[in-house]
NUTI-973837 format. One record per residue: x, y, z of N, C-alpha, C in turn; residue in three letters. Coordinates in Angstrom, 1 decimal. Example, Ala and Ser with C-alpha at 12.3 -4.5 7.8 and 13.67 -1.06 7.14 Angstrom:
# NUTI-973837
<marke <13.2; -5.7; 7.8>; <12.3; -4.5; 7.8>; <13.2; -3.3; 7.8>; 'ALA'>
<marke <12.8; -2.2; 7.1>; <13.7; -1.1; 7.1>; <12.9; 0.0; 7.9>; 'SER'>
This chain:
# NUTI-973837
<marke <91.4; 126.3; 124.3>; <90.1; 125.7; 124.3>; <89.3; 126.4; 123.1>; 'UNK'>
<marke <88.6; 125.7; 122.5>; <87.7; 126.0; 121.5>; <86.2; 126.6; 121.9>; 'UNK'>
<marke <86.0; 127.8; 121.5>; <84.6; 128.3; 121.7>; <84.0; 128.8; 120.4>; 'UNK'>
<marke <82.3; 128.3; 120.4>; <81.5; 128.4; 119.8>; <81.1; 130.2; 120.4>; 'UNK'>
<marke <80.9; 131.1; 119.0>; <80.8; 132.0; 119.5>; <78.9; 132.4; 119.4>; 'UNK'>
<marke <78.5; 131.5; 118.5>; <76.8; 131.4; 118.6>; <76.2; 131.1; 120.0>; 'UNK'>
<marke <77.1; 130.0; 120.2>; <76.3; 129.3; 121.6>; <76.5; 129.5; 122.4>; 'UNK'>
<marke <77.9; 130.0; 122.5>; <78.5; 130.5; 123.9>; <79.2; 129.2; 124.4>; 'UNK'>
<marke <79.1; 127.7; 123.9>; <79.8; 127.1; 124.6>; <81.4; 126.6; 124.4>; 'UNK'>
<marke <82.5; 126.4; 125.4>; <83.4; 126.1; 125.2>; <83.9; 124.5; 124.8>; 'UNK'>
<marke <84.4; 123.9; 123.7>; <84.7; 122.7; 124.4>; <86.5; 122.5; 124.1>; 'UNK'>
<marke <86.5; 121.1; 124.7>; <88.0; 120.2; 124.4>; <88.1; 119.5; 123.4>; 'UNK'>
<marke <89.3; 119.0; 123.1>; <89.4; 118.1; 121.8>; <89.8; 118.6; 120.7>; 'UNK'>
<marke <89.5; 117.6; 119.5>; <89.7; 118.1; 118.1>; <88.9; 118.6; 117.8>; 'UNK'>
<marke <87.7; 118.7; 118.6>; <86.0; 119.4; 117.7>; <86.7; 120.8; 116.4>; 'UNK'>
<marke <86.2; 121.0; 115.5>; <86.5; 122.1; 114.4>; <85.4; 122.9; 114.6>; 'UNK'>
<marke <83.6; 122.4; 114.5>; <82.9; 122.9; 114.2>; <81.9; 122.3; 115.6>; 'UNK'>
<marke <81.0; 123.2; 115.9>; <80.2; 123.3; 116.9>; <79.5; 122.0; 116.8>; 'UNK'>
<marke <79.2; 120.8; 117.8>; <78.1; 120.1; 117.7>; <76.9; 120.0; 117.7>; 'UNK'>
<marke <76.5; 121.6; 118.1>; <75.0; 121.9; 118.2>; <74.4; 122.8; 117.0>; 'UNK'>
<marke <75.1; 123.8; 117.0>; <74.7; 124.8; 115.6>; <75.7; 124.5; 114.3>; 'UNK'>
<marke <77.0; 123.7; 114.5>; <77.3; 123.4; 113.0>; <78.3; 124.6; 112.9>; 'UNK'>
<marke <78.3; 125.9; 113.9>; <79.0; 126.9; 113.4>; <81.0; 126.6; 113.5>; 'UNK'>
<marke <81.6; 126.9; 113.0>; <83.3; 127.0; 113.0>; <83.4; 127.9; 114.4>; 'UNK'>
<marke <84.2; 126.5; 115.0>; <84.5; 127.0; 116.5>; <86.2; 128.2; 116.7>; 'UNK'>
<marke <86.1; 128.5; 117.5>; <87.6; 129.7; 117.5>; <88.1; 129.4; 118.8>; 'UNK'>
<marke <89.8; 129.8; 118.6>; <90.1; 129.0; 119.4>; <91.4; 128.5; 118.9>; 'UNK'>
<marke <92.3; 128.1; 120.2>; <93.1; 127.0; 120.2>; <92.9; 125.5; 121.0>; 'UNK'>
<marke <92.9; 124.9; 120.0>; <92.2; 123.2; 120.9>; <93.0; 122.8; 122.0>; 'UNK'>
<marke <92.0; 122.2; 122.8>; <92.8; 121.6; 123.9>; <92.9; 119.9; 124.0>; 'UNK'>
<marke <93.7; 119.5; 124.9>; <93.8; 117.9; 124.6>; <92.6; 117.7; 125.8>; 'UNK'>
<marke <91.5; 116.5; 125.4>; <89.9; 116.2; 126.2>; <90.9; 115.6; 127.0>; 'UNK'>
<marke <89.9; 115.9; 128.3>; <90.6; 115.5; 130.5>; <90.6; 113.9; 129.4>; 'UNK'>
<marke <89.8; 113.3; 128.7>; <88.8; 112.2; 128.8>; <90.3; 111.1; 127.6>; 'UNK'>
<marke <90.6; 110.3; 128.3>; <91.4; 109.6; 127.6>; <90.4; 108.4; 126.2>; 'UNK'>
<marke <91.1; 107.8; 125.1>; <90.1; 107.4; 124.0>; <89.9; 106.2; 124.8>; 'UNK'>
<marke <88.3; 105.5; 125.2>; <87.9; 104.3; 125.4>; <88.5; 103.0; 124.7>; 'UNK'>
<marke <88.3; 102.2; 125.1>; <88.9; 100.8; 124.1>; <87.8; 100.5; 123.3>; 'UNK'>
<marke <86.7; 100.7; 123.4>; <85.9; 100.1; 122.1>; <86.0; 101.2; 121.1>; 'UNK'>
<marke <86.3; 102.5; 121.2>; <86.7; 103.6; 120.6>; <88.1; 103.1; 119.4>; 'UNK'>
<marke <89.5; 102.9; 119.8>; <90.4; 101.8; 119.7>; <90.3; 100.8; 118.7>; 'UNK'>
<marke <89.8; 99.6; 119.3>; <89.0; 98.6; 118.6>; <88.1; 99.0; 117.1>; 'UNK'>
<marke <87.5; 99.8; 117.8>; <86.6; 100.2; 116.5>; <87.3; 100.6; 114.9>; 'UNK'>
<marke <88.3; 101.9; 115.8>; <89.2; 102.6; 114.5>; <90.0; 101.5; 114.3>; 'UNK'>
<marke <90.7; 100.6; 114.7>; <91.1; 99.2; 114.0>; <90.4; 98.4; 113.4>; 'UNK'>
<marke <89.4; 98.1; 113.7>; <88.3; 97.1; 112.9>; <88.3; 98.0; 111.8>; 'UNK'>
<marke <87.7; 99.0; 111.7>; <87.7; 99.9; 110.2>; <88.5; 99.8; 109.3>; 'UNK'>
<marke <89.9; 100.8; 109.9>; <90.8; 100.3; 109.1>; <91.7; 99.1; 108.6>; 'UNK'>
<marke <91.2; 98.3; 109.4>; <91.9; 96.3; 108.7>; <90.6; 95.9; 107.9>; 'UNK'>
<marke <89.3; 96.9; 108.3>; <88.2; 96.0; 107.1>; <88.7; 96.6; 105.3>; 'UNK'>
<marke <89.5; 97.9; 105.7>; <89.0; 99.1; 104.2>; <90.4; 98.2; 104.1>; 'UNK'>
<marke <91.6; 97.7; 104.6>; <92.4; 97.3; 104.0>; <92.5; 95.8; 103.0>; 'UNK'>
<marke <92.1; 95.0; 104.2>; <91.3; 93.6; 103.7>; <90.5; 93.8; 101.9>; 'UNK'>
<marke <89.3; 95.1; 102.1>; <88.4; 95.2; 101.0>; <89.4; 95.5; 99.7>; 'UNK'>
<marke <90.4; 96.7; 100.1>; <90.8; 96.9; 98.8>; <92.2; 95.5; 98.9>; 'UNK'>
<marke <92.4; 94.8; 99.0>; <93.0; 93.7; 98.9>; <92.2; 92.9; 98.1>; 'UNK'>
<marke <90.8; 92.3; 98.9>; <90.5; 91.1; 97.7>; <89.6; 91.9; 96.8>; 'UNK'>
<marke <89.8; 92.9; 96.8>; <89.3; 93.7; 95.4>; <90.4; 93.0; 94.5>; 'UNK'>
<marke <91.7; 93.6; 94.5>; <92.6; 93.6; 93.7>; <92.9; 91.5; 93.3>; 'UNK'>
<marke <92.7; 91.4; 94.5>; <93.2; 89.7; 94.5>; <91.9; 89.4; 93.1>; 'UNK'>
<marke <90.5; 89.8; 93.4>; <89.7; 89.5; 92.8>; <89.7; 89.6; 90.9>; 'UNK'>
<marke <90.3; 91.0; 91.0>; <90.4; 91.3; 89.4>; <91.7; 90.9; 88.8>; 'UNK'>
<marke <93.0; 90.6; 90.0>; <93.7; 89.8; 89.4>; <93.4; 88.1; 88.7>; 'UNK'>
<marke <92.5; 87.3; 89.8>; <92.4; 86.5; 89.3>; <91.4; 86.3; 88.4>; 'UNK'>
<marke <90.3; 86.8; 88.2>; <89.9; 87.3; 86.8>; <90.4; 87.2; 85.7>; 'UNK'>
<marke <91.4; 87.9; 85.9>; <92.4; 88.1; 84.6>; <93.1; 86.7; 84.5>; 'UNK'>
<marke <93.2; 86.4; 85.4>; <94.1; 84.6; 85.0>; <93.5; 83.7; 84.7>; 'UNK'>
<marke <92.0; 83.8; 85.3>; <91.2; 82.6; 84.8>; <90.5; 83.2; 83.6>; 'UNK'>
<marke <90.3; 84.3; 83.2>; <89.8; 84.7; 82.1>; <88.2; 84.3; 82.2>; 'UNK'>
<marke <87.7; 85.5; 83.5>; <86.4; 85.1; 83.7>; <85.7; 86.6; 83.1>; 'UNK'>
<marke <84.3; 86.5; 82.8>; <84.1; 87.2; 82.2>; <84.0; 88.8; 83.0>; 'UNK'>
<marke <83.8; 89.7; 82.6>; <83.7; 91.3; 83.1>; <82.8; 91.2; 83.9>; 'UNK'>
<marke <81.3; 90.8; 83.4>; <80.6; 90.9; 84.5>; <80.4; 90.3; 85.9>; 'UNK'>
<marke <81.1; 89.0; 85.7>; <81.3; 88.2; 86.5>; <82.3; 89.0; 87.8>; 'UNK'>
<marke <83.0; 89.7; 87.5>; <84.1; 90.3; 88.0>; <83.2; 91.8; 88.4>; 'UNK'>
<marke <82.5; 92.4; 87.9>; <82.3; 93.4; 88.4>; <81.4; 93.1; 89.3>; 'UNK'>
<marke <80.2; 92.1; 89.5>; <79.7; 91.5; 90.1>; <80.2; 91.8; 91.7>; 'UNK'>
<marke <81.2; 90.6; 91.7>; <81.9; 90.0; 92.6>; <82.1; 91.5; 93.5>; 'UNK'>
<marke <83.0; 92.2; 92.8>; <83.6; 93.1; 93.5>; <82.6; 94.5; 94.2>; 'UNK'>
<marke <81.3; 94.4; 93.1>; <80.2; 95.2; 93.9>; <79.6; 94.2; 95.3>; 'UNK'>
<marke <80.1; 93.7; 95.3>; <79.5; 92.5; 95.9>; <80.3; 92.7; 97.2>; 'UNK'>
<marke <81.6; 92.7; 97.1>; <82.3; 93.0; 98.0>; <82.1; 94.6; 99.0>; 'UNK'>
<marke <82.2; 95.6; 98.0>; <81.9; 97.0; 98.4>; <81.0; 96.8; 99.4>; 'UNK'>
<marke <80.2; 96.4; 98.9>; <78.5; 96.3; 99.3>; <79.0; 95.6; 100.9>; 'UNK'>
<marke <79.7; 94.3; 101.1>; <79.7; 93.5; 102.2>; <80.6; 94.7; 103.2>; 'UNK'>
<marke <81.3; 95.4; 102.7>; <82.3; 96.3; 103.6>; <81.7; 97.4; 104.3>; 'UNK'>
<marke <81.0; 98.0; 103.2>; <79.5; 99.0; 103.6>; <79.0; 98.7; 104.6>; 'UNK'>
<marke <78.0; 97.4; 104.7>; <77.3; 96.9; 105.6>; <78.4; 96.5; 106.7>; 'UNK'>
<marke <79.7; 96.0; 106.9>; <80.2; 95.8; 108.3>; <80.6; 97.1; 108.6>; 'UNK'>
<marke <80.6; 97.7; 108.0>; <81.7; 99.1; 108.2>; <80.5; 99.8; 109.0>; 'UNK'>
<marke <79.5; 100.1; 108.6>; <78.3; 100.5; 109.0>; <77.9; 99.7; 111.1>; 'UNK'>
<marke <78.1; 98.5; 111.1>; <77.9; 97.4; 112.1>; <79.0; 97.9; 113.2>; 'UNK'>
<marke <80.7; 97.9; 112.8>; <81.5; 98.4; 113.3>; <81.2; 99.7; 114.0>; 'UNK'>
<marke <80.7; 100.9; 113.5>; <80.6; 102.1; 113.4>; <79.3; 102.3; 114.9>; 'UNK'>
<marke <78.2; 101.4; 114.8>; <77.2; 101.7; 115.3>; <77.2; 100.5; 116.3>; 'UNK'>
<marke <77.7; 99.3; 116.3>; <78.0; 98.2; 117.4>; <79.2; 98.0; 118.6>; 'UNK'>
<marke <79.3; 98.0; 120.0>; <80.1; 98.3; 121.0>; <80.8; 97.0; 120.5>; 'UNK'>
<marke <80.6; 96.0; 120.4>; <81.3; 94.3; 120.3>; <81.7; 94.4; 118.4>; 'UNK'>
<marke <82.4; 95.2; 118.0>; <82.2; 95.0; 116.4>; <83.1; 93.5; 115.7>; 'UNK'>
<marke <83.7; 93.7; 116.9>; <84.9; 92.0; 116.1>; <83.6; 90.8; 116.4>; 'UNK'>
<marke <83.0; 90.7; 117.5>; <82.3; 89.7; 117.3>; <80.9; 89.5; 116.3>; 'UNK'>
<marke <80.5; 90.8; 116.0>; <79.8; 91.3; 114.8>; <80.4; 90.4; 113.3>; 'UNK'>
<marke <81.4; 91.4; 113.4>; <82.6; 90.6; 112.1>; <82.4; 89.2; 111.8>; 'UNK'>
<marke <82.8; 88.9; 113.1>; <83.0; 87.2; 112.7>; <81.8; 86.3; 112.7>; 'UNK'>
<marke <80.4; 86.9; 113.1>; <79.2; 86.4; 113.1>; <79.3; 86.4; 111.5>; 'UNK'>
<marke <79.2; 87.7; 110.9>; <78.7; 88.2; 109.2>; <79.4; 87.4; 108.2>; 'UNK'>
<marke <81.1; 86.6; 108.8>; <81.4; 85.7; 107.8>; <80.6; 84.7; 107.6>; 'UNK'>
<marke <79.8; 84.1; 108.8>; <80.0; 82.9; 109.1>; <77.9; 83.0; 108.3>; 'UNK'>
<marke <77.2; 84.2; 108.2>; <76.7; 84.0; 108.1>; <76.3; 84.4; 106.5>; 'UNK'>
<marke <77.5; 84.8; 105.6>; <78.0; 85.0; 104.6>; <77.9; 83.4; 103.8>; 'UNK'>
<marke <78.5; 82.8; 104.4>; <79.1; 81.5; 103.8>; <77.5; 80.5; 103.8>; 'UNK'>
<marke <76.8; 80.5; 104.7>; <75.1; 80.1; 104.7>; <74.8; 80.5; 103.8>; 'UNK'>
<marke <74.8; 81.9; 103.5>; <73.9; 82.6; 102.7>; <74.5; 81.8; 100.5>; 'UNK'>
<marke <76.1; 81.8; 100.8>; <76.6; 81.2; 99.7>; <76.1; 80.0; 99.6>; 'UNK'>
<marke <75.7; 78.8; 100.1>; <75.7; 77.6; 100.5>; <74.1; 77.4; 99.9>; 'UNK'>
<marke <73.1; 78.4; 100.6>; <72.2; 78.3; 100.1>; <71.9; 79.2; 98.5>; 'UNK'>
<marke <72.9; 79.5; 97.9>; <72.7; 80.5; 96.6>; <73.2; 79.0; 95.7>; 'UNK'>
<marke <74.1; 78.0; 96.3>; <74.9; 76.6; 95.2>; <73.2; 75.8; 95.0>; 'UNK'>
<marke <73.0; 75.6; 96.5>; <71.7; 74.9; 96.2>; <70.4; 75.0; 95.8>; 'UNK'>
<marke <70.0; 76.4; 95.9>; <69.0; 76.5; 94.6>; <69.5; 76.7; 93.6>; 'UNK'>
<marke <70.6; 77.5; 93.1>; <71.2; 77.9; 91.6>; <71.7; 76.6; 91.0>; 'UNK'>
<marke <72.8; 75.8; 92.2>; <73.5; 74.8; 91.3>; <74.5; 76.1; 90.8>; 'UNK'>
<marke <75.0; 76.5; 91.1>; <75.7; 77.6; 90.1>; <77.6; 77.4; 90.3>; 'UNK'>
<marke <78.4; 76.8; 90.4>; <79.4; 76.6; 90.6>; <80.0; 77.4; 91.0>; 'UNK'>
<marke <79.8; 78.9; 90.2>; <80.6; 80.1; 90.8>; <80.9; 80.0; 92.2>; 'UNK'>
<marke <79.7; 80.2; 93.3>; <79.6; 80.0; 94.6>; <80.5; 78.7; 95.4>; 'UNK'>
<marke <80.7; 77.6; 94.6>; <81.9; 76.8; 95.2>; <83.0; 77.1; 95.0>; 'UNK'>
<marke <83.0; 77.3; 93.9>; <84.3; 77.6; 93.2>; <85.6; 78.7; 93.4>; 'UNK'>
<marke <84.8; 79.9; 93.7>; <85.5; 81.1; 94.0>; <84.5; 81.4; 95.2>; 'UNK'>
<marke <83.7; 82.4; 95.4>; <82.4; 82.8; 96.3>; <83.5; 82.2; 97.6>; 'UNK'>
<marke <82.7; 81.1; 97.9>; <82.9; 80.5; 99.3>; <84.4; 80.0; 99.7>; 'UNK'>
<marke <85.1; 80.1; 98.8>; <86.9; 80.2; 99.0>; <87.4; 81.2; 99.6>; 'UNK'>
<marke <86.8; 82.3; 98.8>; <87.1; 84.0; 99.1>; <86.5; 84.4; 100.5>; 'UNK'>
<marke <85.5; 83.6; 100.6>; <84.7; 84.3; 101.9>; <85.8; 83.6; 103.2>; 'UNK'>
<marke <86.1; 82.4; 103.0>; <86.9; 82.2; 103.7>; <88.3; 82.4; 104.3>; 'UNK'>
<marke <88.7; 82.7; 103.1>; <90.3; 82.9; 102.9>; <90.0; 85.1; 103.6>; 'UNK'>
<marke <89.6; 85.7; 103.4>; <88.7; 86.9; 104.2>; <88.8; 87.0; 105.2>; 'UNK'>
<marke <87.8; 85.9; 105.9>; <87.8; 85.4; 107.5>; <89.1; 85.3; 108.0>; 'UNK'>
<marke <90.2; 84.5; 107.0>; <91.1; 84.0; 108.4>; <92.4; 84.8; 108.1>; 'UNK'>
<marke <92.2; 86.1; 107.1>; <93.1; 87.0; 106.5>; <92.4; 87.9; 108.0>; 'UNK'>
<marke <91.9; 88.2; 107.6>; <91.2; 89.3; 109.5>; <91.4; 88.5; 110.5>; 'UNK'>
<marke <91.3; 87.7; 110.8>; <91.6; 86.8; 112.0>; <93.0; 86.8; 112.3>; 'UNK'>
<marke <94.1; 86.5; 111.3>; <95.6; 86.5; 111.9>; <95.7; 87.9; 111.7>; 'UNK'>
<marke <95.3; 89.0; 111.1>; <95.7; 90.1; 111.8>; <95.2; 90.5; 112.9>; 'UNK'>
<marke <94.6; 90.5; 113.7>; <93.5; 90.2; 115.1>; <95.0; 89.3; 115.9>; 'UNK'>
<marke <95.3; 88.5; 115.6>; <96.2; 87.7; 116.4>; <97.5; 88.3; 116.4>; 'UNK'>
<marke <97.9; 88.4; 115.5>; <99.1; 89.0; 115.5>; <99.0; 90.5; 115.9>; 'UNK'>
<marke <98.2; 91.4; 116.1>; <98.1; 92.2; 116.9>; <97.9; 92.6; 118.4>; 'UNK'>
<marke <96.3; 91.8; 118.4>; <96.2; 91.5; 119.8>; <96.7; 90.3; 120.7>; 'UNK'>
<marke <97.0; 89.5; 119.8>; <97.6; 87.6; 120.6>; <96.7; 87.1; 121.5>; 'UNK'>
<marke <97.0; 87.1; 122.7>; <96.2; 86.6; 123.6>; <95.2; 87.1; 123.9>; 'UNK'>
<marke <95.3; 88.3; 123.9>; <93.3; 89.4; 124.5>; <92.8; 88.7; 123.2>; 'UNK'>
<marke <93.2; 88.4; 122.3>; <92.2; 88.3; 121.1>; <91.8; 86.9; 121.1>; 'UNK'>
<marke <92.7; 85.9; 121.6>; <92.3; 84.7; 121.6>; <91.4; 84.1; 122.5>; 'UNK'>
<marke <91.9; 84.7; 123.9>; <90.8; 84.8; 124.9>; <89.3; 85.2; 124.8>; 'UNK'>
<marke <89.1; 85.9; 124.1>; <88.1; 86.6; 123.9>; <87.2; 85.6; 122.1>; 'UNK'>
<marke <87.7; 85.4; 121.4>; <87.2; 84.8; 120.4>; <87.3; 83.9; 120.5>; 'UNK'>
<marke <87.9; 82.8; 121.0>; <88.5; 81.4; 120.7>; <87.9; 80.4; 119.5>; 'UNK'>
<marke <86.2; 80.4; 119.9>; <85.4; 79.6; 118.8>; <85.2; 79.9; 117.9>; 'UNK'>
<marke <85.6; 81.3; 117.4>; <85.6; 81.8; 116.3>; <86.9; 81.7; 115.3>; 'UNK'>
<marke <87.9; 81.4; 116.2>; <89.1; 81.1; 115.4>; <89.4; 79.3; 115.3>; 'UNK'>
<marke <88.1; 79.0; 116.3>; <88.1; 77.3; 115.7>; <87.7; 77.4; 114.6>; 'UNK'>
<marke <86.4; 77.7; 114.2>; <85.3; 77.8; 113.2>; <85.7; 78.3; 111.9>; 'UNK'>
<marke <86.9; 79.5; 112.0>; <87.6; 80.2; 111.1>; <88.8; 78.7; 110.3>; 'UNK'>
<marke <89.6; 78.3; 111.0>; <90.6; 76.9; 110.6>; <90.1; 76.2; 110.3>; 'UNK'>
<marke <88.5; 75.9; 110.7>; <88.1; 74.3; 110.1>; <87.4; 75.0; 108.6>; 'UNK'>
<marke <86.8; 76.0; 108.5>; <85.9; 76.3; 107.5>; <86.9; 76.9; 106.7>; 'UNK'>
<marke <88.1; 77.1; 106.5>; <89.6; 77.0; 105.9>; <89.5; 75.9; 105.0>; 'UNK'>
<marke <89.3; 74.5; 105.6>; <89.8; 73.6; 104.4>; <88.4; 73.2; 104.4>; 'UNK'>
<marke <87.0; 73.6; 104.1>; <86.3; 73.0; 103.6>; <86.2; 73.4; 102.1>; 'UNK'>
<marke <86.8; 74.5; 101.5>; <86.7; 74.4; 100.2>; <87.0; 73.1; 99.6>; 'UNK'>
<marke <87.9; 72.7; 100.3>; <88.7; 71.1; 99.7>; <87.9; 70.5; 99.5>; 'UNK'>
<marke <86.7; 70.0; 100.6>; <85.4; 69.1; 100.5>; <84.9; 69.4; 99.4>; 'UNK'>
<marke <84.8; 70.7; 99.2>; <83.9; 71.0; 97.8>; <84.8; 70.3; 96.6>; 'UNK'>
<marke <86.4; 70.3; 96.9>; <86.7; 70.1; 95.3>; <86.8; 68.6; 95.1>; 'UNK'>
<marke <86.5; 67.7; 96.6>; <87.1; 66.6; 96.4>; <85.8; 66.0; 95.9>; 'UNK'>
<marke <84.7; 66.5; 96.0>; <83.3; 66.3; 95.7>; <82.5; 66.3; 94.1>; 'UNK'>
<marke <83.7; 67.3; 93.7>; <84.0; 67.5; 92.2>; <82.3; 68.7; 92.1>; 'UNK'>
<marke <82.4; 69.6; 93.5>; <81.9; 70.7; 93.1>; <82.2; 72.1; 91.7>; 'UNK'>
<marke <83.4; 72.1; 92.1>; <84.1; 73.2; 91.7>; <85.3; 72.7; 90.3>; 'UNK'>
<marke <85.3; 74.3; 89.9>; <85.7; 73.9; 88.5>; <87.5; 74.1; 88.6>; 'UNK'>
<marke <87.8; 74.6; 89.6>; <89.7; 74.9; 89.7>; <89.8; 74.0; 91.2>; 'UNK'>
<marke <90.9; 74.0; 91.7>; <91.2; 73.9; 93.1>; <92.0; 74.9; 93.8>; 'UNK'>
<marke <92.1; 75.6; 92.9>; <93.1; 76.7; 93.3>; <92.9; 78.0; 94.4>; 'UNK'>
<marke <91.7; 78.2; 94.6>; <90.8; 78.8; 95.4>; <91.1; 77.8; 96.9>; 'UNK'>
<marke <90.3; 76.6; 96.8>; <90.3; 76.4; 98.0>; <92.0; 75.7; 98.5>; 'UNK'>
<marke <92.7; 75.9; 97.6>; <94.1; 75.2; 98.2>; <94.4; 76.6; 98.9>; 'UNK'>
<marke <94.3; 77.8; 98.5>; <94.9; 78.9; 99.1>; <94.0; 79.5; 100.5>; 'UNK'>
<marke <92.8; 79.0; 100.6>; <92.1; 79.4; 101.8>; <92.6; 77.7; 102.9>; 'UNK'>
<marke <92.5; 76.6; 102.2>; <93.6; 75.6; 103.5>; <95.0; 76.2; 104.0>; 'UNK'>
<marke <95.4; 77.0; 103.1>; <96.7; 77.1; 103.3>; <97.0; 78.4; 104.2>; 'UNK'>
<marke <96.0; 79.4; 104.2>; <95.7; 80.8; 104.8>; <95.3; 79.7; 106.7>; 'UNK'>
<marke <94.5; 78.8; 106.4>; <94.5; 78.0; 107.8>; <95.3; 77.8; 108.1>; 'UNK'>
<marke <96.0; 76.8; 107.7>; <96.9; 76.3; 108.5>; <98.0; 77.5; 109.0>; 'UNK'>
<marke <98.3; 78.5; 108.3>; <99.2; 80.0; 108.8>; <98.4; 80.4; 109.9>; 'UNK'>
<marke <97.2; 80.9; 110.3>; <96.6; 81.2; 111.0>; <96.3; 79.9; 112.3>; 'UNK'>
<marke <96.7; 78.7; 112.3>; <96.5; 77.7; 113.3>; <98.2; 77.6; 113.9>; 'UNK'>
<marke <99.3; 78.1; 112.8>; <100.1; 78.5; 113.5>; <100.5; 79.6; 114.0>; 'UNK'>
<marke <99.8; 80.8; 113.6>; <100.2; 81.9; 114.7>; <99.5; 81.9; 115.8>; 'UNK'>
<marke <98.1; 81.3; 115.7>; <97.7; 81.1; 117.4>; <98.7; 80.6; 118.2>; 'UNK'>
<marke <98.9; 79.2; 117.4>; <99.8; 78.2; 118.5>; <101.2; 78.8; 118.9>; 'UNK'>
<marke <101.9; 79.9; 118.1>; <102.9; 80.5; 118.4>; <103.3; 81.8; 119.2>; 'UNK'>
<marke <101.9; 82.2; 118.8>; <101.8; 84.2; 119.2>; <101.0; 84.0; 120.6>; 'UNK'>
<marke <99.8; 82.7; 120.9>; <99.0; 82.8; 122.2>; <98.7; 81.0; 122.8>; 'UNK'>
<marke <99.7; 80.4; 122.7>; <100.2; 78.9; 122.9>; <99.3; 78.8; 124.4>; 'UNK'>
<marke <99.8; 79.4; 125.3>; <98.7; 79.5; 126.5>; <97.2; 79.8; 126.7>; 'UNK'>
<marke <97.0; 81.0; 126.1>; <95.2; 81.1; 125.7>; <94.6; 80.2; 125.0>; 'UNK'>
<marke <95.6; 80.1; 124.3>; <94.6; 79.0; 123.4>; <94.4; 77.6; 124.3>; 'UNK'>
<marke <95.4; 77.0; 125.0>; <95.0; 76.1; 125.7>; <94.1; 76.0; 126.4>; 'UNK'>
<marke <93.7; 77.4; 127.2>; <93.5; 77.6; 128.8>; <91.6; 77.6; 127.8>; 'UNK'>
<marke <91.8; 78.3; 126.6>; <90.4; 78.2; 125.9>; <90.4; 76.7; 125.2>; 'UNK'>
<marke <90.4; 76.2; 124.9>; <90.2; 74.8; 124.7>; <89.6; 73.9; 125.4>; 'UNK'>
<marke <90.3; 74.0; 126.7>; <89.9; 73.1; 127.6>; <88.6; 73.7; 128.1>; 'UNK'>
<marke <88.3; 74.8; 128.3>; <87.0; 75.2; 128.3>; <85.6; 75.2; 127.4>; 'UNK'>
<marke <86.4; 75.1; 126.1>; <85.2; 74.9; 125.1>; <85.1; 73.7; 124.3>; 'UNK'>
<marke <86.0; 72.4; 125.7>; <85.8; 71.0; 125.1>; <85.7; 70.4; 126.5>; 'UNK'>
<marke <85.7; 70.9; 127.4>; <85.1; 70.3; 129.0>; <83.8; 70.0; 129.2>; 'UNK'>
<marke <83.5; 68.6; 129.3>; <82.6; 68.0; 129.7>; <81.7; 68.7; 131.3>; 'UNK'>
């Protein structure tokens, strides 16, 4: 057991350093009576598949940069852009009991926030790439969510993994609309749907039913 020798108090766990005075506790630690809660769990998962996801479409991001040959700042942009959005969920995760449902609120209100940046700017960027990325994101976190949890996860989100597959191929709408200046963005977030409409239907073929009929019953 770990004892603070300022305070006099003993505790369990990994504590290193006193929670009350800060001082270096002495001692050999003990394992806490107190097993780790599930939103505890959840949480250090959410974290770590957000920091993984971030430095992913970082890299996706300055790769394709480099192929479309967009300019630097446009690229550094993006990617502060990104940091910044991880920041703030990372932050939500950290300080919220429900953080997956947090998560998938922040895409959804990500993609608004882009939607209304096309229509006062007119700016293509935002159809083009922006709102591809935001979605291909969403349903990159979502099939890891499924394929880890399956069914607790399906159960528990279901409308958010509708909302995730349909807002998958709306880049398409944008390009068939002759928003956007490539198609290559939103062919790879239809195509991240359709993967993620089959691992539901594969990995939680039952939840997902048993939620459908609930969230299309009259």
């Amino acid at each position: 057991m770990m004892k603070c020798d300022e305070c006099g108090v003993d505790f369990t766990g990994s504590l290193t350093r006193c929670p009350l005075c800060g001082s270096v506790l002495e001692g050999a630690p003990t394992p806490s009576p107190f097993p780790v809660g599930p939103i505890q769990r959840v949480s250090t998962f959410a974290r770590r598949t957000l920091a993984a996801l971030t430095g992913a479409c970082i890299a996706a991001t300055i790769i394709g940069a480099l192929v479309l040959q967009a300019s630097w700042l446009s690229t550094v942009g993006l990617c502060a852009a990104i940091v910044i959005a991880y920041l703030f969920v990372r932050n939500l995760i950290v300080h919220t009991p429900d953080v997956l449902r947090i998560t998938e609120r922040y895409f959804l209100v990500l993609l608004a926030l882009c939607a209304v940046w096309f229509i006062v700017a007119g700016n293509t960027l935002a159809t083009t790439y922006v709102i591809p990325f935001i979605c291909l994101a969403a349903i990159l976190f979502n099939s890891v969510l499924v394929v880890v949890q399956r069914g607790a996860f399906v159960a528990g989100y279901a409308k958010y993994l509708l909302y995730n597959v349909v807002l998958g191929f709306a880049p398409l709408v944008l390009v068939a609309t002759g928003l956007t200046e490539t198609a290559l963005p939103a062919i790879a977030s239809a195509v991240a749907a359709c993967v993620l409409a089959v691992l539901v239907g594969v990995l939680a073929r039952t939840q997902t039913a048993d939620e459908a009929r609930k969230l299309f019953s009259l």
